[in-house]
C-alpha positions as CSV (number, residue, x, y, z in Angstrom):
1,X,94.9,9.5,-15.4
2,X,92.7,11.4,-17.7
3,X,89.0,10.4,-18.8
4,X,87.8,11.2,-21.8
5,X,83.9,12.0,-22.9
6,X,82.9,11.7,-26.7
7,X,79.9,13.1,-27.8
8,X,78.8,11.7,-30.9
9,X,76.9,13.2,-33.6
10,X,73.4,15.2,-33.4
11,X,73.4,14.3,-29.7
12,X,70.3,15.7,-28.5
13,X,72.1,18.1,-24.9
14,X,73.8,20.8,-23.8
15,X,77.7,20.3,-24.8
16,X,78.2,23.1,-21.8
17,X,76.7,21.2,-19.8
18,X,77.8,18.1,-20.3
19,X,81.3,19.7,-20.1
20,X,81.2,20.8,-17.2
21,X,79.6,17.8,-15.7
22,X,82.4,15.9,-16.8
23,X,85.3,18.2,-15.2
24,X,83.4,18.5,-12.5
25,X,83.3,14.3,-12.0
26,X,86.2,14.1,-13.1
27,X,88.4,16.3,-10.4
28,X,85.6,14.4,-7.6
29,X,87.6,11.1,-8.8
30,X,90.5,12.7,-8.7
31,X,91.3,12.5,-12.4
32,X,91.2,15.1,-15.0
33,X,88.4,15.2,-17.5
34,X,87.7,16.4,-20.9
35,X,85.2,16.6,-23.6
36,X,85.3,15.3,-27.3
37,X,83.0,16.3,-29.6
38,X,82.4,13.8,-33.0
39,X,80.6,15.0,-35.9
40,X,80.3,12.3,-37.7
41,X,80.5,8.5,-37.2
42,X,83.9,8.5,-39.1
43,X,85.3,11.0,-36.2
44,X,83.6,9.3,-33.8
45,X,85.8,6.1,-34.3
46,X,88.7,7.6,-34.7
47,X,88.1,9.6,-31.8
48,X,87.9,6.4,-30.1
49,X,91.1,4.4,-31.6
50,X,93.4,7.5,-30.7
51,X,92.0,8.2,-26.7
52,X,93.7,6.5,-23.8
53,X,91.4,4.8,-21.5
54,X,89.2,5.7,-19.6
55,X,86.8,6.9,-22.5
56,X,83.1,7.1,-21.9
57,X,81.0,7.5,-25.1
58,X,77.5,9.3,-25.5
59,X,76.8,7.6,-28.9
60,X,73.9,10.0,-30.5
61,X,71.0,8.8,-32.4
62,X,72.8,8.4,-35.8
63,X,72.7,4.6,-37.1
64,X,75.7,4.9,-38.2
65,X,77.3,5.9,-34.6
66,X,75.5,3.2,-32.8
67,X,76.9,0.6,-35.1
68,X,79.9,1.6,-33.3
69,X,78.9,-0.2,-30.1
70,X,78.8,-3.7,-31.2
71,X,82.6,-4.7,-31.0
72,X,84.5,-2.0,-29.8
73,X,87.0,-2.2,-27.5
74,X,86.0,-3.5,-24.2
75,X,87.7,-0.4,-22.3
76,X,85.3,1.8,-23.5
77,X,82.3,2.2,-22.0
78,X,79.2,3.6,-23.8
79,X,76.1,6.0,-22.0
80,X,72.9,6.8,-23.5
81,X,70.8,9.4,-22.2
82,X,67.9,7.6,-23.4
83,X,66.3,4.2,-22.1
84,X,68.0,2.0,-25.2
85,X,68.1,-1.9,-25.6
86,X,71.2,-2.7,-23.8
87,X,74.1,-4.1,-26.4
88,X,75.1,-7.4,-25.6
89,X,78.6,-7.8,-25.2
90,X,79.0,-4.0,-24.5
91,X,80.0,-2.1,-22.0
92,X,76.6,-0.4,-22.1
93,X,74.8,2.0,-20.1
94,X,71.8,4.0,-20.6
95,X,68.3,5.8,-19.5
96,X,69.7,8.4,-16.7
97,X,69.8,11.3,-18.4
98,X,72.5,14.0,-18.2
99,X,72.8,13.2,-14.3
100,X,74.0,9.2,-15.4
101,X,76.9,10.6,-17.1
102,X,78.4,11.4,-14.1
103,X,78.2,7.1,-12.8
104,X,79.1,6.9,-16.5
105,X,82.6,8.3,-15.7
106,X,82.6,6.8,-12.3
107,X,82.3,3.5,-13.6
108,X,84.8,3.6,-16.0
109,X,87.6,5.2,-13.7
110,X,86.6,2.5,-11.2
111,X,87.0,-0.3,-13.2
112,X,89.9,1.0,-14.6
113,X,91.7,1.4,-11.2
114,X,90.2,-1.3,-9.4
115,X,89.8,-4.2,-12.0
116,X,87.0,-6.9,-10.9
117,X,86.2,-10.3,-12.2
118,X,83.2,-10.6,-13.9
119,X,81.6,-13.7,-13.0
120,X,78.2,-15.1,-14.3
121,X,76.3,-16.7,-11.8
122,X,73.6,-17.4,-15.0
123,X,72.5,-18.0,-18.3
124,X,71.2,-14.3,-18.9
125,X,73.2,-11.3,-20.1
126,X,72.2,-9.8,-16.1
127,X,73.1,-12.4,-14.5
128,X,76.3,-11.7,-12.8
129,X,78.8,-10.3,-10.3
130,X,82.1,-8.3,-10.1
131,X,84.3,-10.4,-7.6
132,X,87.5,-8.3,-6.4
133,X,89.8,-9.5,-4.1
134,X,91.9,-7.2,-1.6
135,X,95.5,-7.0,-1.7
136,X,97.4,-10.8,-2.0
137,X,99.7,-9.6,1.2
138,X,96.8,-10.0,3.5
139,X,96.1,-12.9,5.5
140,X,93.6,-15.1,3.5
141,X,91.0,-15.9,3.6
142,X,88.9,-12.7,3.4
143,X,85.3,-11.5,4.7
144,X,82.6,-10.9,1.9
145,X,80.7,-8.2,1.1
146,X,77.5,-9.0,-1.0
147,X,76.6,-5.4,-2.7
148,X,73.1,-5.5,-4.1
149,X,71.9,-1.9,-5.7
150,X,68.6,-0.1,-5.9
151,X,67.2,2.0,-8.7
152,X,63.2,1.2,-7.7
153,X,63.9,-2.6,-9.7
154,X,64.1,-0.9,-12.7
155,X,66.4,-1.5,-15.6
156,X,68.0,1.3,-16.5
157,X,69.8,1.3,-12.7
158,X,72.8,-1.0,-12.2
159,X,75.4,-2.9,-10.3
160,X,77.5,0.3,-11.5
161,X,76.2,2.2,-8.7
162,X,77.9,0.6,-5.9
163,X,81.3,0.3,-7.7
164,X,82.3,3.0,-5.2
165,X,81.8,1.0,-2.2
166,X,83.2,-2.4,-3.8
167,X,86.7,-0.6,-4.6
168,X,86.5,0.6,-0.6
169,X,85.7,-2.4,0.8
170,X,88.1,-4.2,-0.7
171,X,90.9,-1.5,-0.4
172,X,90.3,-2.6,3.3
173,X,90.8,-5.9,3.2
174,X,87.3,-7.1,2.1
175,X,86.8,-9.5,-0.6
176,X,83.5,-7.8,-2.9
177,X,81.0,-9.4,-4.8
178,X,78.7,-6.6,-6.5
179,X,75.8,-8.7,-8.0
180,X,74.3,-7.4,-11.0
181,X,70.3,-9.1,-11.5
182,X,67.9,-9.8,-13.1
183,X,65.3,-6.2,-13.0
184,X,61.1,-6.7,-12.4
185,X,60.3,-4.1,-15.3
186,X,62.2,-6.7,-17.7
187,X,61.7,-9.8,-16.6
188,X,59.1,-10.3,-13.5
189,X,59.7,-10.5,-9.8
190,X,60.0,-13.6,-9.0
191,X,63.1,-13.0,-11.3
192,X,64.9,-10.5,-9.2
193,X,64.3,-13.1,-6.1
194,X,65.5,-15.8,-7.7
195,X,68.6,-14.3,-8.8
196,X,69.7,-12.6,-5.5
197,X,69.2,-16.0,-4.3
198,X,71.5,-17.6,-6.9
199,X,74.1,-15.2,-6.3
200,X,74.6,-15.8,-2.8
201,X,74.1,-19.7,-3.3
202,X,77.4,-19.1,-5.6
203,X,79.8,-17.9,-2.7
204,X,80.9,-21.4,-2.2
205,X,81.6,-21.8,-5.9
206,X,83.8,-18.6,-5.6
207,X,85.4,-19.5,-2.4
208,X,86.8,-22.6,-4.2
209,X,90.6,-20.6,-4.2
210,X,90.4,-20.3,0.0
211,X,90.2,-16.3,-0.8
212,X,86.4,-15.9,1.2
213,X,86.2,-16.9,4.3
214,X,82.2,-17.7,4.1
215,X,82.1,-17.5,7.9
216,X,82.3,-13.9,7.9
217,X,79.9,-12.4,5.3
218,X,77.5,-9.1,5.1
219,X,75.0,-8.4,2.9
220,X,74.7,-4.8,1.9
221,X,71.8,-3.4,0.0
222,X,70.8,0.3,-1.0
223,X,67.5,1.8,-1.4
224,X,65.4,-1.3,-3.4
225,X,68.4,-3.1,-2.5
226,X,67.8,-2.8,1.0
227,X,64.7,-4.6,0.5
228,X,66.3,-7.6,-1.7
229,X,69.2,-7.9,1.1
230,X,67.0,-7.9,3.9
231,X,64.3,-10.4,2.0
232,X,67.7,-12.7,0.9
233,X,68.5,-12.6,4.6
234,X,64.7,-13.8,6.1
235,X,65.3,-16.8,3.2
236,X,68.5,-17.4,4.2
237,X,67.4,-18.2,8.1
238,X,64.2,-19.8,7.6
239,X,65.5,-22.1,5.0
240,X,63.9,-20.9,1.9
241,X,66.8,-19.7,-0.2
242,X,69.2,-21.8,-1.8
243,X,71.9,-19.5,0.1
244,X,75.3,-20.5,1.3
245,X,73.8,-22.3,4.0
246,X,74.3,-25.7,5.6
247,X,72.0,-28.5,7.4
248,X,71.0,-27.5,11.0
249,X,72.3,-23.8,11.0
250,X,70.6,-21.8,8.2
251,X,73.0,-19.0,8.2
252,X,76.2,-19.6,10.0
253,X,78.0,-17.4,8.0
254,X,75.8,-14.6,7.6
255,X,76.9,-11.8,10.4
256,X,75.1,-8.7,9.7
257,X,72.5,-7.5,7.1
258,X,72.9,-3.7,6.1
259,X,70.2,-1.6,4.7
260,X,71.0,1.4,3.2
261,X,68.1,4.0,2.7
262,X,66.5,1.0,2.2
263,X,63.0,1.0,1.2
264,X,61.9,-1.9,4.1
265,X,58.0,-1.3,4.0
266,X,56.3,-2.7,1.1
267,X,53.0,-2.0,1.7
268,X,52.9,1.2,3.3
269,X,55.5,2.0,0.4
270,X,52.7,1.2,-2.0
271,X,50.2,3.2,-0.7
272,X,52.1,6.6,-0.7
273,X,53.1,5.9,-4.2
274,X,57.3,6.2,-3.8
275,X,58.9,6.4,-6.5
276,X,55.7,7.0,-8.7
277,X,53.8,3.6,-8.1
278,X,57.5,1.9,-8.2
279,X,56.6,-0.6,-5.5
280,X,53.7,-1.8,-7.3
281,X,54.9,-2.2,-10.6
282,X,57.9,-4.1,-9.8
283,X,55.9,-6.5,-7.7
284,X,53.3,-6.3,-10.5
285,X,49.9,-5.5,-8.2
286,X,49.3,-3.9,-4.5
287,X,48.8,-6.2,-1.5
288,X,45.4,-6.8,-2.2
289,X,46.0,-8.5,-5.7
290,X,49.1,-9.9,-4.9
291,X,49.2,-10.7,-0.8
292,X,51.4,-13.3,-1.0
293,X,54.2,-11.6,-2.8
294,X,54.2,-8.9,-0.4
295,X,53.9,-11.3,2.4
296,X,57.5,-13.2,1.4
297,X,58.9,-9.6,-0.3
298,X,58.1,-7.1,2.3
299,X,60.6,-7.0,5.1
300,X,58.4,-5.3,7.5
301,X,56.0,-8.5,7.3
302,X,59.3,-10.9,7.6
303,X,59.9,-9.6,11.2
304,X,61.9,-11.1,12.9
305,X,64.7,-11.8,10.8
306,X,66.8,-13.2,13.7
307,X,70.2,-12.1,12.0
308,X,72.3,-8.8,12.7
309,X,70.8,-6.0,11.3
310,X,72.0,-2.2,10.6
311,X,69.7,0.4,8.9
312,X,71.6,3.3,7.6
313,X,69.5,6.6,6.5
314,X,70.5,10.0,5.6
315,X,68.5,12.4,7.5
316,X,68.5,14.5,4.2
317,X,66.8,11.9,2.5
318,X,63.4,11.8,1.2
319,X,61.1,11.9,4.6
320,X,59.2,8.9,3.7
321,X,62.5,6.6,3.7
322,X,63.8,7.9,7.0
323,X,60.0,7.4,8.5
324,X,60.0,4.1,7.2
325,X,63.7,3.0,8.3
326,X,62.6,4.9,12.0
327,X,59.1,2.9,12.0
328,X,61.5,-0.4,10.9
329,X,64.0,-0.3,13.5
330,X,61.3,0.0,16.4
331,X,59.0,-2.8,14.9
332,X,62.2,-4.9,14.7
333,X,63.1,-4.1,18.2
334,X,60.2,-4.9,19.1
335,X,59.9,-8.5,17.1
336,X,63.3,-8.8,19.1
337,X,65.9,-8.6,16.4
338,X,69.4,-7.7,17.4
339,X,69.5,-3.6,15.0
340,X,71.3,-1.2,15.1
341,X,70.1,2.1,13.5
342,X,72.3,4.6,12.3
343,X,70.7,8.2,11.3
344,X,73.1,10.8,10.3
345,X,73.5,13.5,8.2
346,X,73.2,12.7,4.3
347,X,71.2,12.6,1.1
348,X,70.2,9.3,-0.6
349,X,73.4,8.9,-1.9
350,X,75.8,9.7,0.5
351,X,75.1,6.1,2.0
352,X,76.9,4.9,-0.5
353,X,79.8,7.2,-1.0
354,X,82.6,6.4,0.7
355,X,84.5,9.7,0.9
356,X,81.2,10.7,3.5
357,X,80.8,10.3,7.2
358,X,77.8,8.4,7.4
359,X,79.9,5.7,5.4
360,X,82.7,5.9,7.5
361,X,80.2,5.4,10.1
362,X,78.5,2.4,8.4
363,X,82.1,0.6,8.3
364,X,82.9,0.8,11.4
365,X,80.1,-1.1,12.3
366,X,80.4,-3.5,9.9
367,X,83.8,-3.9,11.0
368,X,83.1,-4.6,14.4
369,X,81.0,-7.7,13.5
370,X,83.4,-8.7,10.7
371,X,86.4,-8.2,11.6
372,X,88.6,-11.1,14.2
């Protein structure tokens, strides 16, 4: 498999660098990688009509480029550097800067290896899931894995990011459903609540076929989505999410909540400013404006959650996450929740790479509480 990059015309970077960033993704994947570059819309599209997939395309600012998006071929999948209205009906990322082209590439080798399902769970363009399925020679009916991302709740950050993880778990016998919602920035939090809600109350829907076995499920979340997957959890048992639960037992199904670098402390969060007053703006005011959002949002105040918890931190990470996830585990502990707490080696990323130990880690816990 090869992946090919096309840079379009008057793209405002390095062509170097963008080179080399996409060998150097590339060979990580496995694959080999190359560069394209377009000087005009006209090369641009037949750039495009003669490549093999995967083909990742950094548009350019040229009108006549971007007219390109709208109705191209749905195995190419186009990355601005630039925070951009997303293209509806597109494959269509955008905002990370040079750095994004890298999950650019990732996603499209991904889906191109690992095909998913793309289910909507909702009216709005962000309001969906990827549902793969592990090999049809296993024994049916599968456990689920609920992948919620991070990115701060903010829009230019997607379900893209845990494509890695889906494709591993369900290379192991996992069925995965990476949820894509509904971001703060765009559309308010009560939003993003609503919709992790939604997306779990829709596991039944999906497990229509007798592929998910709904008695074995685990919710992971990474960095914000730690947060949302801890906060879906507290719903789920207390009976305030519209969850796959049933009369009399909340959350039968539900056998372990993992947070990964997750950011589990509101408040405190909000005072030290992470992730430059994220915390805040996503919940739209601090915990004196808004105390009852952070009262039902903050995971630290929803203590105890009374279902299986694992916190996963890098030790490399940012010092504030791995004080908060320390500080989390004790208060939880404490509260007398049944948590695990795994601190290893790693950056923020790692957690959700599967090719590093601290994943491999990760697994095997989840495996033990999963697995018959």
């Amino acid at each position: 498999m090869d992946v090919t990059v096309v840079a379009g015309p008057e793209l405002t970077a390095d062509i170097a660098l963008l080179e080399s960033l996409t060998t150097a993704t590339a060979a990580g994947l496995g694959v080999s990688g190359r560069l394209l570059v377009a000087d005009s819309a006209d090369a641009l599209r037949a750039s495009v009509a003669a490549t093999a997939p995967p083909v990742v395309v950094l548009p350019g600012p040229t009108p006549e480029a971007r007219a390109l998006i709208t109705g191209a071929a749905p195995h190419v999948l186009w990355y601005d550097l630039t925070a951009e209205t997303p293209v509806a009906g597109a494959l269509h990322l955008h905002g990370r800067g040079v750095w994004g082209l890298a999950w650019a590439i990732r996603h499209a080798v991904h889906r191109l290896r690992s095909p998913a399902a793309r289910i909507a769970y909702g009216p709005d363009p962000d309001q969906w899931g990827d549902l793969r399925l592990p090999s049809p020679t296993g024994p049916p009916p599968a456990p689920v894995a609920v992948l919620l991302h991070g990115g701060f709740w903010r829009s230019v950050w997607g379900a893209d990011l845990m494509d890695a993880l889906a494709v591993d778990l369900t290379a192991r016998g996992y069925a995965s459903w990476n949820v894509e919602y509904r971001r703060p920035d765009q559309h308010g939090w009560d939003a993003t609540t609503a919709d992790v809600a939604s997306a779990l109350a829709v596991l039944p829907d999906l497990a229509g076929t007798g592929v998910l076995d709904l008695d074995r499920i685990v919710v992971l979340g990474h960095s914000a989505g730690g947060q949302l997957a801890l906060r879906a959890a507290a719903d789920l048992v207390a009976g305030t999410g519209p969850g796959p639960h049933r009369s009399g037992n909340a959350a039968p199904g539900l056998r372990l909540v993992v947070s990964l670098a997750g950011v589990l402390d509101l408040a405190e969060s909000e005072r030290r400013q992470l992730g430059d007053g994220a915390v805040a703006a996503a919940l739209d005011g601090a915990p004196a404006t808004v105390p009852q959002r952070y009262a039902t949002s903050d995971p630290m105040a929803r203590l105890p959650l009374t279902v299986p918890i694992l916190l996963v931190q890098g030790a490399g990470d940012s010092l504030d996450l791995v004080d908060i996830n320390r500080r989390f585990a004790a208060a939880g502990r404490a509260a007398g929740d049944d948590l695990g707490h795994l601190e290893l080696p790693g950056d923020h990323f790692d957690v959700i790479d599967p090719g590093t130990a601290i994943w491999r880690a990760t697994l095997e816990q989840v495996d033990r509480r999963l697995r018959r």
